[in-house]
Structures are given as C-alpha cells and as structure tokens.
C-alpha positions in Angstrom: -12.8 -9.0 -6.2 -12.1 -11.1 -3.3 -9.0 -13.0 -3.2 -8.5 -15.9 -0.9 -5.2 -16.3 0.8 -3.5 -19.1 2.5 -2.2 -19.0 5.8 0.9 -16.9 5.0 4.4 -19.3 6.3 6.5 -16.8 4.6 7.9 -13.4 3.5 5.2 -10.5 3.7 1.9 -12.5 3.0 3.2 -14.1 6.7 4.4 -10.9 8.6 1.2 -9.0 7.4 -1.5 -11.4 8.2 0.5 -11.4 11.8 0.3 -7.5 12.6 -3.3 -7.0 11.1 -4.9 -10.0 13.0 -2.3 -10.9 16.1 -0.5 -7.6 16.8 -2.8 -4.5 16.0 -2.1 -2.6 18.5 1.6 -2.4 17.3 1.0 -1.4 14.2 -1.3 0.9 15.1 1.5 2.4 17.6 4.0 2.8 14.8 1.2 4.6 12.5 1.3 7.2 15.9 5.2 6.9 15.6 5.3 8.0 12.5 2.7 10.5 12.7 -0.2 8.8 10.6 -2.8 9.1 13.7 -4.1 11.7 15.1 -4.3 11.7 18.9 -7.3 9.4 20.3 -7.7 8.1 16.9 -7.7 4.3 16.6 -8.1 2.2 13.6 -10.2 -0.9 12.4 -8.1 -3.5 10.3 -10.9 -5.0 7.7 -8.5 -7.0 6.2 -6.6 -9.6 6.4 -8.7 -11.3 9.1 -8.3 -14.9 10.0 -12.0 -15.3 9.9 -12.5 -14.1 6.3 -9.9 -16.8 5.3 -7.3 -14.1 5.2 -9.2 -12.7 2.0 -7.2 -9.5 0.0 -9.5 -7.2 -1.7 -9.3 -5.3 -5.1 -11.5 -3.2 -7.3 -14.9 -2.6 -6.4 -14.9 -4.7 -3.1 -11.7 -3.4 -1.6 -14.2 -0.1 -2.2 -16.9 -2.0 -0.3 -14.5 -3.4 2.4 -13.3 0.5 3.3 -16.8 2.3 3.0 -16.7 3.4 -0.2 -18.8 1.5 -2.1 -20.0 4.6 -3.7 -16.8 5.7 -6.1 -17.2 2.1 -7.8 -18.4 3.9 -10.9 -15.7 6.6 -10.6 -12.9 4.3 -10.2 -14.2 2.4 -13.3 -13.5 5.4 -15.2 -9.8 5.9 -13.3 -8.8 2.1 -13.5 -9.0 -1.1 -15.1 -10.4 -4.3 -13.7 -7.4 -6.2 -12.0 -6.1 -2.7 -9.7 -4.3 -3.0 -6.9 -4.5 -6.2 -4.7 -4.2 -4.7 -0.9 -2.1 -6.2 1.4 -4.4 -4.9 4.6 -6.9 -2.3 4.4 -8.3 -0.3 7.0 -10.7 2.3 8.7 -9.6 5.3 11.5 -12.3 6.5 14.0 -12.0 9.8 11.7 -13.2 8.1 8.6 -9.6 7.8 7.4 -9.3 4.9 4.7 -5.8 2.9 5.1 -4.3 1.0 2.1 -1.7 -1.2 3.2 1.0 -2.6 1.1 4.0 -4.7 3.2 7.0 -5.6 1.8 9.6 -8.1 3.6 12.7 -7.9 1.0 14.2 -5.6 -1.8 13.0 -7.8 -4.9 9.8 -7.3 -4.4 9.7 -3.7 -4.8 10.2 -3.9 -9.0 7.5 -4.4 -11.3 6.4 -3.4 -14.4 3.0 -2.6 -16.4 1.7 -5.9 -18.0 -1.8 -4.6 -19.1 -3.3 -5.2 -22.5 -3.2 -1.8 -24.9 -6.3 -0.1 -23.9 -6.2 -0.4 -20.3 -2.5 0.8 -20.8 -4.2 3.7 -22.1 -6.2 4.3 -19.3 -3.5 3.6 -16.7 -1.1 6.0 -18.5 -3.3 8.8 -18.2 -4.4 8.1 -14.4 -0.7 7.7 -14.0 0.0 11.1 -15.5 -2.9 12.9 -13.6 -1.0 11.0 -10.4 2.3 12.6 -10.8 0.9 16.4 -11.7 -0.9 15.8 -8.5 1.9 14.6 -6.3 4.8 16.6 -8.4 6.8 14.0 -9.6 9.0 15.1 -13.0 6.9 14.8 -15.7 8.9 12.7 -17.9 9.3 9.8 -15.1 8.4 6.1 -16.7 5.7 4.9 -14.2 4.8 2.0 -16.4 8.1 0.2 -16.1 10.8 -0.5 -13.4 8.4 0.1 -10.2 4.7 0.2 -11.5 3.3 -1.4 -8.5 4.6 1.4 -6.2 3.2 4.1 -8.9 0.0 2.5 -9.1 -0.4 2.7 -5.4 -0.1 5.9 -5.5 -2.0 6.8 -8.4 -5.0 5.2 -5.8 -4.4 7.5 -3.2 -4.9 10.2 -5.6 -7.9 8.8 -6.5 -9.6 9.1 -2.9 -7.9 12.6 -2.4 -9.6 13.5 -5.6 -12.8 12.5 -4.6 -12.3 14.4 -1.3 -12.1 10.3 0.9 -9.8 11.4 3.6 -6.9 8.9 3.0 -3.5 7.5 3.5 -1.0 5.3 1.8 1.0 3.4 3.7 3.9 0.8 3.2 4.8 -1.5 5.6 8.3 -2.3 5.2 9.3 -5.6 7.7 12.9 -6.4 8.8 15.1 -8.8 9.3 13.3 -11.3 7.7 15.7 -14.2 7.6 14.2 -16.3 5.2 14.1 -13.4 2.5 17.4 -12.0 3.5 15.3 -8.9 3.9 16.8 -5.3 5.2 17.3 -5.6 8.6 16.9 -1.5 9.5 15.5 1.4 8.3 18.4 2.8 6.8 19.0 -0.4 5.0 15.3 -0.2 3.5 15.6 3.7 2.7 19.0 2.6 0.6 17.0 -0.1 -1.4 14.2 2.7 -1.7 16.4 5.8 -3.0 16.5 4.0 -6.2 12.4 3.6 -6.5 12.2 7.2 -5.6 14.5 8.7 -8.1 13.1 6.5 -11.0 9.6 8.0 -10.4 10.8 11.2 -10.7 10.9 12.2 -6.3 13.5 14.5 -5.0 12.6 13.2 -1.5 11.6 10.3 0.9 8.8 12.9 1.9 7.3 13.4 -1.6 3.4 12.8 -0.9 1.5 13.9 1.4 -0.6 11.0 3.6 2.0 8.2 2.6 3.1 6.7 6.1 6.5 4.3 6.2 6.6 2.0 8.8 9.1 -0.4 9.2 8.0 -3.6 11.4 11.1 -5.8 13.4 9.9 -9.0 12.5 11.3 -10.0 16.2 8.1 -8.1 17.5 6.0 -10.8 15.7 6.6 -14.2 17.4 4.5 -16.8 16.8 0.9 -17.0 16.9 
C-alpha cells in the first residue's frame, strides 16, 4: 500500500521528510557514527521523497519500494494486511535494506495490538518466533504496551530469515519544541529503558542490525 502524506509541519512526519529529502548526507553520517555503514558504503533514501508526494509504504509495496518484491508471498504468510507503515525506507550500495521509523517525543513510543482475532493469531506467533530469534524472555507481552516497536522488530526478523541483508533503525529527533520532545540522548535512552524492559531486553544493545540515531533538530533548518 501506498500512503500519501502531507507536507509534514510538525513532530516526526516533519523532521523525517527533512533528513530523507533535504539533509541525506547527515543522516547518512550518523548511520557511519553509529556504525550502521560500512566504509565506502552510501545509501539511496526511496522514501519519503518530495516528488512521490512524500508517499509511506507498507505491505507488499514497501517490499517493491526496497527490492524485494519477491518475499510478497512469504510475508503474507508472516503478516497481516495493514504491517508496518515506514517512516523512510532505504537501499545501501551493499544491498542493505533500511527501515526507518523516527520518533520526535516520548508518547509516541506506546501502542498496543488492535487487530481482529485471526490476524492476532498470526501476529502472536510471528511475534513469538521474533523474540526466540532476538532472545527476548519468553513470557514478554508484545501485543500490548509497545507493539509498534515489537512489530518492527518482528520485520527485521523477517528479512534476516529470509537471508535480505538488513537493518532496523530508529531515528529518534531532539529538542523538538513543539512536542516537548527529549532534547539528548540520555534523555531518549531514559524514556526507552522502560520499552526495553517491557519486551523482555536486558540491554540497549539487544538486536543485532538495529541502529539508534538521535537527530538535533537544530541541524534541520528550514527548507
């Protein structure tokens, strides 16, 4: 699915469609920061672009929109119509697929599992495939509290399983002053112990191939 977005004047929808389309090259400078490229490895944002009305992408054509048109029947099997909506995905040189999810305040980061009964069904066991995979305690509740950050993950597994090399990565922006956003990493990696403890993490480095970044919104000034 192919959602159209608005010109983002706000909060993470805002700050996103700024780095992808404005300011690659620092995003792509904190991915090497933080050690999610490889040296001489560049990266091509597909999405959000300007000039694809600053289209998301979920299900089969986020699939399409990072080169893998080929697991549409596989992630049929994995996950409901209606997955993850990604805030920016991309390519690397290496054939690395990115999937971007930004974040600008603390609220945003809770969620829970609103899905009919039988795609429940098939999210629970995806879910529970994710966590054996990532070792997360097996009696965490994925489903409620912060789905949208389990179901993220539960993707990555999905392209790891299927042997797509891949990364997760959240963008995390600060000092966003019209969300009253964190305005440092150590203020975002306070508001994330919580998510991390609930899902069943002993660590801030619990996955392998998830990259945090955290964007000054300062860097961004107006287009």
């Amino acid at each position: 699915m192919r959602i159209v977005q608005p010109a983002g004047t706000r909060g993470s929808l805002k700050w996103m469609q700024r780095l992808a389309s404005s300011y690659p090259q620092l995003l792509d400078d904190a991915m090497r920061e933080a050690g999610g490229l490889q040296t001489g490895e560049t990266i091509r944002w597909v999405s959000p672009r300007k000039d694809d009305e600053w289209a998301e992408y979920r299900d089969r054509d986020f699939l399409v929109q990072v080169g893998q048109e080929r697991l549409t029947e596989a992630l049929a099997g994995f996950w409901p119509r209606g997955g993850p909506q990604w805030d920016a995905l991309g390519v690397s040189s290496n054939g690395t697929v990115l999937l971007v999810e930004a974040k600008a305040h603390l609220a945003e980061l809770t969620s829970t599992c609103q899905a009919s009964p039988a795609s429940r069904a098939v999210i629970q066991k995806s879910l529970e495939a994710t966590k054996a995979a990532f070792g997360a305690a097996p009696n965490a509740n994925w489903l409620e509290g912060y789905y949208q950050y389990a179901n993220r993950l539960a993707h990555l597994h999905f392209f790891q399983n299927h042997r797509v090399p891949s990364k997760l990565i959240f963008v995390y922006f600060m000092d966003d002053a019209d969300m009253k956003g964190p305005r440092s990493p150590s203020e975002w990696k306070e508001g994330l112990s919580p998510v991390y403890k609930h899902l069943g993490f002993d660590s801030l480095n619990h996955v392998p191939d998830l990259v945090n970044l955290y964007i000054d919104t300062k860097a961004l000034v107006a287009i």
